[in-house]
C-alpha positions as CSV (number, residue, x, y, z in Angstrom):
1,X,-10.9,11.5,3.2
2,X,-13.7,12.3,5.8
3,X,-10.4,14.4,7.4
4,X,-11.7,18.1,6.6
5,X,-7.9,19.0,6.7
6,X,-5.6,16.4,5.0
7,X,-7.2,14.3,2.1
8,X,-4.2,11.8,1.9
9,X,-3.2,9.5,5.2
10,X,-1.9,6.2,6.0
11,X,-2.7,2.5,7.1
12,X,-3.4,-1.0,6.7
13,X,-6.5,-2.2,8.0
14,X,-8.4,-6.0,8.0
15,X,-10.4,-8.1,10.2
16,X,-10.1,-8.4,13.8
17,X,-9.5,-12.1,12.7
18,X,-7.0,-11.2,10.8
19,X,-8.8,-12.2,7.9
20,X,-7.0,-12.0,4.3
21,X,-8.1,-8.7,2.4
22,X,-10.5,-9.2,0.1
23,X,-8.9,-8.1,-2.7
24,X,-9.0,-9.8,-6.5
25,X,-5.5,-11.4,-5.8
26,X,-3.2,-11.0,-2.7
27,X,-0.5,-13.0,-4.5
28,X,1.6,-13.4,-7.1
29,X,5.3,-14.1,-8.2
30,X,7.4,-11.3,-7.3
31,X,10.2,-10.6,-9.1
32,X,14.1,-10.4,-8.2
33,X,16.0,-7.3,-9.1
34,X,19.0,-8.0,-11.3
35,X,21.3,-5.8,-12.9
36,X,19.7,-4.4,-15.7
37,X,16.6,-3.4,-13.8
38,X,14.5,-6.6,-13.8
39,X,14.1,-9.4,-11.1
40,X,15.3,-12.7,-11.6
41,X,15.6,-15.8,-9.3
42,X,17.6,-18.4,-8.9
43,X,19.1,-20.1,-6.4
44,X,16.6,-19.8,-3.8
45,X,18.1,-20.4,-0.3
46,X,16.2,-23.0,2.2
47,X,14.8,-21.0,5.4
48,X,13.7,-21.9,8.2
49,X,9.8,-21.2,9.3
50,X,9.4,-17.9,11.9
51,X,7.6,-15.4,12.8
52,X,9.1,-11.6,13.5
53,X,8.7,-8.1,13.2
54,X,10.3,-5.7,11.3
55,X,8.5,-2.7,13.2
56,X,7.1,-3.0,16.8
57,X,4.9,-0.1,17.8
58,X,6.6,2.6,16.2
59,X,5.7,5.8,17.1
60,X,4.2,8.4,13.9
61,X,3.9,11.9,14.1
62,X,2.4,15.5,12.4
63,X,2.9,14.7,9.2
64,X,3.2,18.5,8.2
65,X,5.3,19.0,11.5
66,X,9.0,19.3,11.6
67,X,11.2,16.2,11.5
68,X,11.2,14.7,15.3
69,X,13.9,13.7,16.9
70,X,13.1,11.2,19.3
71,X,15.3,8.0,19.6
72,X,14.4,4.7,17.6
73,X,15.3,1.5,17.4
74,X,18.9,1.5,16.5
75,X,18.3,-0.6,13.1
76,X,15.1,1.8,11.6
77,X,15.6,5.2,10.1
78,X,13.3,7.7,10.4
79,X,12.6,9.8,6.8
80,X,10.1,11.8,8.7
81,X,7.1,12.3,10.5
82,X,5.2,9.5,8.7
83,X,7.7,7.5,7.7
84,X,10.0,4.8,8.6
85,X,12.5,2.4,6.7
86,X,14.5,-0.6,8.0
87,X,17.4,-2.8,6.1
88,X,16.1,-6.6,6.4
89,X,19.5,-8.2,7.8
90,X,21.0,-11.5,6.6
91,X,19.3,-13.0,9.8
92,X,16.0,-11.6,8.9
93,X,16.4,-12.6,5.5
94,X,17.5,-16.5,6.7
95,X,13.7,-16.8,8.5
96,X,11.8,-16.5,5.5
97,X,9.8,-19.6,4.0
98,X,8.5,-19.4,0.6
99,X,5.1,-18.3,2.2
100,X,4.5,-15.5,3.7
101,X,1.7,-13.2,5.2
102,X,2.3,-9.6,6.4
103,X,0.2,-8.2,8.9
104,X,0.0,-5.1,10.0
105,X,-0.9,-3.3,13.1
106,X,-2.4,0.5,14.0
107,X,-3.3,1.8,17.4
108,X,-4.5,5.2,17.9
109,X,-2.1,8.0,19.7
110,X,-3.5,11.4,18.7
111,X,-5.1,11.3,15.5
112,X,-8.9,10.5,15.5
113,X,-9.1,10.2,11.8
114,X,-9.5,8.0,8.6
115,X,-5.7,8.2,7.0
116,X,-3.9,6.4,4.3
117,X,-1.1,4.0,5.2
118,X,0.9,1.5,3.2
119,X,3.9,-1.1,3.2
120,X,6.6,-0.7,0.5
121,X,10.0,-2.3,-0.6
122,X,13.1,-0.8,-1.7
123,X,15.9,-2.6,-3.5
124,X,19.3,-0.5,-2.9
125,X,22.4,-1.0,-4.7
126,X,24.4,-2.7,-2.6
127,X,26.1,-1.1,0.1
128,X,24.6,2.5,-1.1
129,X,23.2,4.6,1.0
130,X,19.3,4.6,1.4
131,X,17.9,7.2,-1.5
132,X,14.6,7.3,-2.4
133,X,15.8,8.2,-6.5
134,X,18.1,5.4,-6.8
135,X,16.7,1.7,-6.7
136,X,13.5,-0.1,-7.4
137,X,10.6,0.8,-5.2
138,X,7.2,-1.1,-4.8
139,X,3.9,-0.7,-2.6
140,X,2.5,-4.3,-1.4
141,X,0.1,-2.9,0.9
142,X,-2.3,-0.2,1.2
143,X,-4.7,0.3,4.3
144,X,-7.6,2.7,5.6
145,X,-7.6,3.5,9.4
146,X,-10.5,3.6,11.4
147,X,-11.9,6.7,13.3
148,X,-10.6,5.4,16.7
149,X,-10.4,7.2,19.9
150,X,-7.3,6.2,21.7
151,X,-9.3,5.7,25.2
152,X,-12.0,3.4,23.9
153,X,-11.8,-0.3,22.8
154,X,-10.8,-2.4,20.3
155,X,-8.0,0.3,20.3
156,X,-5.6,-2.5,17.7
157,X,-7.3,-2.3,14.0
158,X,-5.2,-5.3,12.1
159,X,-4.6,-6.1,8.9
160,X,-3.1,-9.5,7.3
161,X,-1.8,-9.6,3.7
162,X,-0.8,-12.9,1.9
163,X,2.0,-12.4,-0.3
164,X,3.9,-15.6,-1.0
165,X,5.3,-13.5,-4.0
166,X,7.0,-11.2,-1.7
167,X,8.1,-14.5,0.0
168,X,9.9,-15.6,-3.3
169,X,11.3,-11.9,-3.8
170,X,13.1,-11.9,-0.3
171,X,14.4,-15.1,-0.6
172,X,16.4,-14.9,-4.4
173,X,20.2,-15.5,-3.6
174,X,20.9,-12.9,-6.2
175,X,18.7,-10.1,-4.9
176,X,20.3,-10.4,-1.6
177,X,23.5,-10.4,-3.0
178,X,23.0,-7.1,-5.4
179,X,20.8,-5.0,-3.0
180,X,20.2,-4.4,0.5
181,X,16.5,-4.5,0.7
182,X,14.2,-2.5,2.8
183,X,10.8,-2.5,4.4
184,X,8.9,0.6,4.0
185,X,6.1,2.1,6.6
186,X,4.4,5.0,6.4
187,X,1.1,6.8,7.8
188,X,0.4,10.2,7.3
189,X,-1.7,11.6,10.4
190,X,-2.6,14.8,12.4
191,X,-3.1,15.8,15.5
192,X,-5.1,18.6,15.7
193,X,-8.8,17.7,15.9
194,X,-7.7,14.9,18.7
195,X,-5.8,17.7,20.7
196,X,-9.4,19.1,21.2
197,X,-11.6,16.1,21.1
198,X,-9.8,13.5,22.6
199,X,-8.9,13.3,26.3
200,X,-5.4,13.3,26.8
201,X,-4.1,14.3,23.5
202,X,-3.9,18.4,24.4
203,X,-0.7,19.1,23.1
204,X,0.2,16.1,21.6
205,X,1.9,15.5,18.2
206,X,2.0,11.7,18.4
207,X,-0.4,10.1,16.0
208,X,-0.5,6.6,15.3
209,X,1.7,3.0,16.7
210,X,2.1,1.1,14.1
211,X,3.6,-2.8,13.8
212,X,4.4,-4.7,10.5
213,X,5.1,-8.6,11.3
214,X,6.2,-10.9,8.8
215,X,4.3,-14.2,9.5
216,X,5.6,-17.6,7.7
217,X,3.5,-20.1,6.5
218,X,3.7,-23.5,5.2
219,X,3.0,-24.8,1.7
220,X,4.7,-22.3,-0.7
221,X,6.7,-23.1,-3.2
222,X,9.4,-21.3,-4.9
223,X,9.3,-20.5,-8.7
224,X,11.9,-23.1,-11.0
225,X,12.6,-20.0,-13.7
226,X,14.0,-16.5,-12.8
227,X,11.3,-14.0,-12.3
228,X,11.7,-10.3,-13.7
229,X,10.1,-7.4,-11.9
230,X,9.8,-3.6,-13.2
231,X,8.3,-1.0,-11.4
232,X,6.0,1.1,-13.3
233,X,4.6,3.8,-10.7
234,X,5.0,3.6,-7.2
235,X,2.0,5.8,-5.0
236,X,1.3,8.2,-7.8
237,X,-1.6,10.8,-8.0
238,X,-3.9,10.8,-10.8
239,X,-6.3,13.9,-11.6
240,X,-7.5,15.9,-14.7
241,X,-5.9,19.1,-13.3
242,X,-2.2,18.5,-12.3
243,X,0.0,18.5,-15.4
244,X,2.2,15.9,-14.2
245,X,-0.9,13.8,-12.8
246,X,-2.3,13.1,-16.2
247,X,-1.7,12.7,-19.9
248,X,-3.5,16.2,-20.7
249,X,-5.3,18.5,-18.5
250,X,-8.9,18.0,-18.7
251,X,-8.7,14.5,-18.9
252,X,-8.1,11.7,-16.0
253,X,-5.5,9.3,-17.5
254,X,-1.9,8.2,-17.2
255,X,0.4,6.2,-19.4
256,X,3.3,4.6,-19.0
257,X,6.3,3.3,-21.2
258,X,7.6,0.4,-20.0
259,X,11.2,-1.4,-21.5
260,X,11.3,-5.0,-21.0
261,X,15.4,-5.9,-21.4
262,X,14.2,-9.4,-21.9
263,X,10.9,-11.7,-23.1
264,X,8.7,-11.9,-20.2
265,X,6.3,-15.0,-20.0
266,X,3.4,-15.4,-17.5
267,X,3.4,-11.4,-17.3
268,X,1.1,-10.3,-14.8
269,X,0.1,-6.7,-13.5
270,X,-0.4,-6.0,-9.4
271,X,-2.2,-2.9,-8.8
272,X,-3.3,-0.4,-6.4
273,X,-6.0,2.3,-6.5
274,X,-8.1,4.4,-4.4
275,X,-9.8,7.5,-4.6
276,X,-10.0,10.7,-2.5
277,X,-11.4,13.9,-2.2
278,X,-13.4,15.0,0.7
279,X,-15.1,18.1,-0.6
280,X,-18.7,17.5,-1.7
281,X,-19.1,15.5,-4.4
282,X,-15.5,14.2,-4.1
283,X,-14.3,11.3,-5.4
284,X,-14.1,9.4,-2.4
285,X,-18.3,9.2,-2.6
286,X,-18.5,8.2,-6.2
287,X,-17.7,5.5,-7.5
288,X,-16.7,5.0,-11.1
289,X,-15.0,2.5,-13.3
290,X,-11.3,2.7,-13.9
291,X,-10.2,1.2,-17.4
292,X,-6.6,-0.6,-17.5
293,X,-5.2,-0.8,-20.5
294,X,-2.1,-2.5,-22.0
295,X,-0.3,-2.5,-25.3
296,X,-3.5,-0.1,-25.8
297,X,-5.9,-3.2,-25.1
298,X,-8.2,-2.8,-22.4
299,X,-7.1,-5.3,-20.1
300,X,-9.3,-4.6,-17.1
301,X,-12.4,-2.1,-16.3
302,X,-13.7,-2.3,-12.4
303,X,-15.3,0.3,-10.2
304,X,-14.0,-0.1,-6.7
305,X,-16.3,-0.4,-3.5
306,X,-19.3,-2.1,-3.6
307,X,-18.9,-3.9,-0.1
308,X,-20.5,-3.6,2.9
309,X,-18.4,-1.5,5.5
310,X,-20.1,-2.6,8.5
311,X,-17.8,-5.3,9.2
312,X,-15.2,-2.5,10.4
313,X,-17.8,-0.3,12.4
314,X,-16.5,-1.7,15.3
315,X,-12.8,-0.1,14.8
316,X,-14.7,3.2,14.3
317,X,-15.0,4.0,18.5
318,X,-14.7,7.9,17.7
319,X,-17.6,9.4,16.1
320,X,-18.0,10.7,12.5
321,X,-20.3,11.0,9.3
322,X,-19.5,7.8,7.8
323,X,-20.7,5.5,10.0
324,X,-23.7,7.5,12.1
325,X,-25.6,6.0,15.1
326,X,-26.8,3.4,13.2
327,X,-26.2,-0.1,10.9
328,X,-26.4,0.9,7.2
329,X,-28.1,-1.5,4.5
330,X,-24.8,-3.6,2.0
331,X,-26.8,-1.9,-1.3
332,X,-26.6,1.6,1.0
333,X,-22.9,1.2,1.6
334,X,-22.5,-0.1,-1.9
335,X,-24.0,3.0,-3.9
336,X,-21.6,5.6,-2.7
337,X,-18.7,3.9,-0.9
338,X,-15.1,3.2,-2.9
339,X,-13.2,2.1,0.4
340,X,-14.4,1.6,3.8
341,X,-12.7,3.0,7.3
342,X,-10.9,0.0,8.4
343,X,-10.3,-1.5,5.4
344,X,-7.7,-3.2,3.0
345,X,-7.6,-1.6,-0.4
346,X,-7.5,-4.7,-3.3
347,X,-4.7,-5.5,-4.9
348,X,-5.7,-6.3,-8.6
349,X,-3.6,-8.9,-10.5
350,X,-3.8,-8.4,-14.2
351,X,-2.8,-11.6,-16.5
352,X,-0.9,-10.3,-19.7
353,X,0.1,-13.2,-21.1
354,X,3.7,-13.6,-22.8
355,X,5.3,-10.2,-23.6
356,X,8.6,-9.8,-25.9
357,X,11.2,-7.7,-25.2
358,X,11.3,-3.6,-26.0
359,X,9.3,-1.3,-25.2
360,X,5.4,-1.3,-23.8
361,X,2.4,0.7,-22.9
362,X,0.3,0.8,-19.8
363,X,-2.3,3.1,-19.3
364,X,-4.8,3.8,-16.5
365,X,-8.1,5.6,-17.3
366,X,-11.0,7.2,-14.9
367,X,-12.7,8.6,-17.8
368,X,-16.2,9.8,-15.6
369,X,-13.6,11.1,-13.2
370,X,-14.5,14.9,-12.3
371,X,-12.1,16.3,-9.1
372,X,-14.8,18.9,-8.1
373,X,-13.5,22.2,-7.6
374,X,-9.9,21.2,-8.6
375,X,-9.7,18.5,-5.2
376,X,-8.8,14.9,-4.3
377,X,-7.0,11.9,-6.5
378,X,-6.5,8.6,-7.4
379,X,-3.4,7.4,-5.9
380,X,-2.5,4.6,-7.7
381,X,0.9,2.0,-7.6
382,X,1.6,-0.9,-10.2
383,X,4.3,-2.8,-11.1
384,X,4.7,-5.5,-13.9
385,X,5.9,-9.2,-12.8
386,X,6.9,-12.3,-14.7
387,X,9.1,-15.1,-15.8
């Protein structure tokens, strides 16, 4: 990130509109949890259209600062600095349709700076205690903040994810039944260059606000045939350099063994990538394809970027390198940039086609990949979903 002292951060950024990230596929099936470690669903409860939110303005913190302990809302838990977690109740659960948007809110506190922030869910064994080892765990958003200086306007960047899959999740009888599920916020900021550069923020820890509202729509439909679901990694770093972020040092892949309990048909992928790395020559500047493979079949091979990040100059009200005095050219943006401040980052769905049951390969490959000088990643999440 363009952060000079943190290279991962948090949010979820879109249009001012609200318009729907432009990512290959927002939605999907997604998959209910059962017992032996897939999602099915069945039984699918009628809900009544709303509108509510799960977080309203909650306050973020140093992220490398000890735990605060300011009150919160009585029903969210806060893991720590950058994170939050809340149980959906019954009467949450009971206002879902079977489509669904999630939109996402930041405004600036005391961090002036382009940080990572994403949405999760965690499925809990009932009546357990929230642990981050035990249970299924998936990302369904990922955002970019803006450079934004608290005391200038727009000071709201927003962000609006479709995800009629999650819609379907939340609203399986049996999931609800076998796990208390929770929503999952975090953003990872710092203070420190706002405390000098931004008026007001001298001694100030405070960060980020941040609001995730779950926004019903009409039209859905929910799936006739249970639907399984199995996490494969969940906001994991891949480098050539780590051990335990790659395959073999010296090269930039991952792979995964994946145990299916039962056949899976219509088996689809959902995937999340970006890279960082702020040094010069990082891999935040260069972009480079990515090769997703499957069973050892290349499945997919994209190279992210290649938009236009002028759209979200206007969320950018504190100045910085990336954006500069003036309007950039699309092909200009599009020859260096994988993500844009302000932005969404895609969700890719991947079609795989009927799978049987045992045991499967996936494998994610940056094979131009270089980490300059032993910094930055590509955080990555995926998770496999069928019927």
């Amino acid at each position: 990130m363009k952060k000079r002292m943190l290279i991962f951060s948090a949010a979820i950024l879109l249009f001012a509109s609200c318009k729907r990230n432009e990512s290959e596929q927002l939605s999907g099936e997604q998959p209910a949890l059962s017992k032996n470690g897939t999602l099915s669903l069945a039984n699918t409860p009628a809900a009544a259209p709303n509108t509510f939110k799960v977080f309203d303005q909650i306050l973020f913190y140093d992220g490398y600062a000890a735990t605060v302990t300011a009150p919160v809302p009585a029903d969210v838990t806060r893991l720590s600095n950058s994170k939050y977690i809340k149980k959906l109740s019954t009467t949450d659960l009971s206002k879902l349709s079977n489509s669904l948007d999630i939109k996402v809110s930041i405004t600036p506190y005391c961090d002036n700076y382009d940080r990572i922030g994403s949405v999760g869910l965690s499925f809990i064994p009932k009546n357990s205690a929230f642990n981050e080892n035990i249970g299924k765990h998936i990302e369904v958003g990922r955002f970019i903040t803006p450079f934004m200086d608290k005391n200038k306007t727009p000071n709201v960047a927003p962000y609006l994810f479709s995800t009629d899959n999650v819609a379907n999740l939340l609203r399986d009888a049996g999931v609800r039944a076998s796990y208390d599920i929770y929503v999952v916020f975090n953003l990872f900021g710092v203070p420190y260059a706002a405390q000098n550069e931004i008026s007001g923020c001298g001694g100030h820890n405070e960060t980020f606000y941040g609001t995730i509202e779950f926004v019903n729509k009409s039209g859905g439909t929910d799936p006739a045939t249970a639907v399984q679901m199995i996490p494969i990694a969940n906001e994991k770093d891949l480098d050539n350099y780590t051990a335990n972020n790659t395959d073999q040092v010296g090269s930039s892949k991952k792979t995964y063994t994946i145990n299916l309990p039962l056949a899976v048909t219509d088996a689809r992928l959902y995937l999340i990538t970006s890279a960082h790395g702020a040094n010069s020559g990082g891999e935040e500047y260069v972009r480079r394809d990515h090769n997703i493979y499957f069973d050892n079949v290349l499945k997919l091979t994209y190279k992210p970027g290649g938009k236009s990040c002028e759209p979200y100059r206007q969320y950018n009200t504190q100045n910085n390198g990336i954006y500069g005095s003036v309007p950039r050219t699309a092909s200009d943006w599009s020859s260096w940039s994988n993500w844009c401040p302000g932005d969404a980052i895609p969700i890719r769905e991947i079609s795989l086609g009927n799978l049987t049951a045992g045991n499967h390969t996936f494998k994610i490959d940056v094979p131009t990949a270089v980490f300059k000088d032993k910094q930055g990643s590509i955080r990555y999440s995926v998770y496999l979903q069928g019927r």
